[in-house]
C-alpha positions, 0 to 999 in steps of 0.5 A: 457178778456170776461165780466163776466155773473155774475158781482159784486154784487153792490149798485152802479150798481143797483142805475145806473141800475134806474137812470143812464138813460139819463134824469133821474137825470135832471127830478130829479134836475128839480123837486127838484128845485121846477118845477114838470110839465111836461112842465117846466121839457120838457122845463128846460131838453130839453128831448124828450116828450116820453122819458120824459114820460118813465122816469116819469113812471119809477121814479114813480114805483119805488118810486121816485117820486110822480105824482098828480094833479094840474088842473083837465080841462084839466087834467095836474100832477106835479111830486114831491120828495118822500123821496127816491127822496130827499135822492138821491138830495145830490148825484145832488149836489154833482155831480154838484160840481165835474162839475163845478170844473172839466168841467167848471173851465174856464166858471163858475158855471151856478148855485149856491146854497145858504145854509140857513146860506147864504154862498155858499154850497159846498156839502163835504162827512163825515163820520157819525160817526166822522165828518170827511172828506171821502177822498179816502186814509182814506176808507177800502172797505169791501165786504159782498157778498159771494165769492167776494174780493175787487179784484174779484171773491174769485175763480178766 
């Protein structure tokens, strides 16, 4: 089956679309873990120093970061979370559990998190208006765009 010229209308696709790019979600977690400058982030990453420009740029524009100065001779930036950039640090750390339970079982996690209560956080998806747990069995989709089902194309 050839790919469809017009997919399904999607936030995820759109979200990966911006920060589904090699690096950007680790320029994220290093700046959300308080190193903002560009050698901290070249250094923690191990990115390419032109395609870490590209992706600051990018996260930039779109509102994810913010970009000022920290010294002015020479003239060096440090990146900061906007607040677009800190709502997306629930998605870091989720991600980073899903890999330390399914990637590194054997070796252990290379980072823990400490909540302020002082236990270990394990970042668990609930549901706003009850509390509960998100589990995949409990959740109905319900697709808004115009002539798509949960299946497909209402058309086809």
């Amino acid at each position: 089956m050839a790919a469809s010229k017009d997919p399904r209308p999607c936030s995820v696709a759109d979200a990966l679309a911006l920060v589904g790019e090699k690096y950007s979600l680790l320029v994220l977690r290093e700046v959300c873990l308080g190193n903002g400058r560009f050698d901290q982030l070249v250094r923690n990453i191990g990115a390419p120093r032109d395609i870490l420009a590209t992706r600051l740029r990018r996260l930039i524009d779109a509102g994810i970061l913010t970009k000022r100065p920290y010294s002015e001779r020479p003239q060096r930036f440090e990146y900061r979370p906007t607040q677009a950039g800190l709502e997306l640090e629930p998605v870091l750390w989720t991600l980073k559990e899903w890999g330390d339970r399914h990637l590194r079982a054997d070796s252990g996690t290379p980072m823990k998190l400490e909540h302020h209560c002082g236990d270990e956080f394990v970042p668990v998806v609930t549901c706003r208006a009850c509390g509960e747990e998100a589990r995949h069995q409990d959740l109905t989709a319900q697709p808004q765009a115009p002539g798509w089902t949960v299946r497909g194309p209402a058309a086809a």
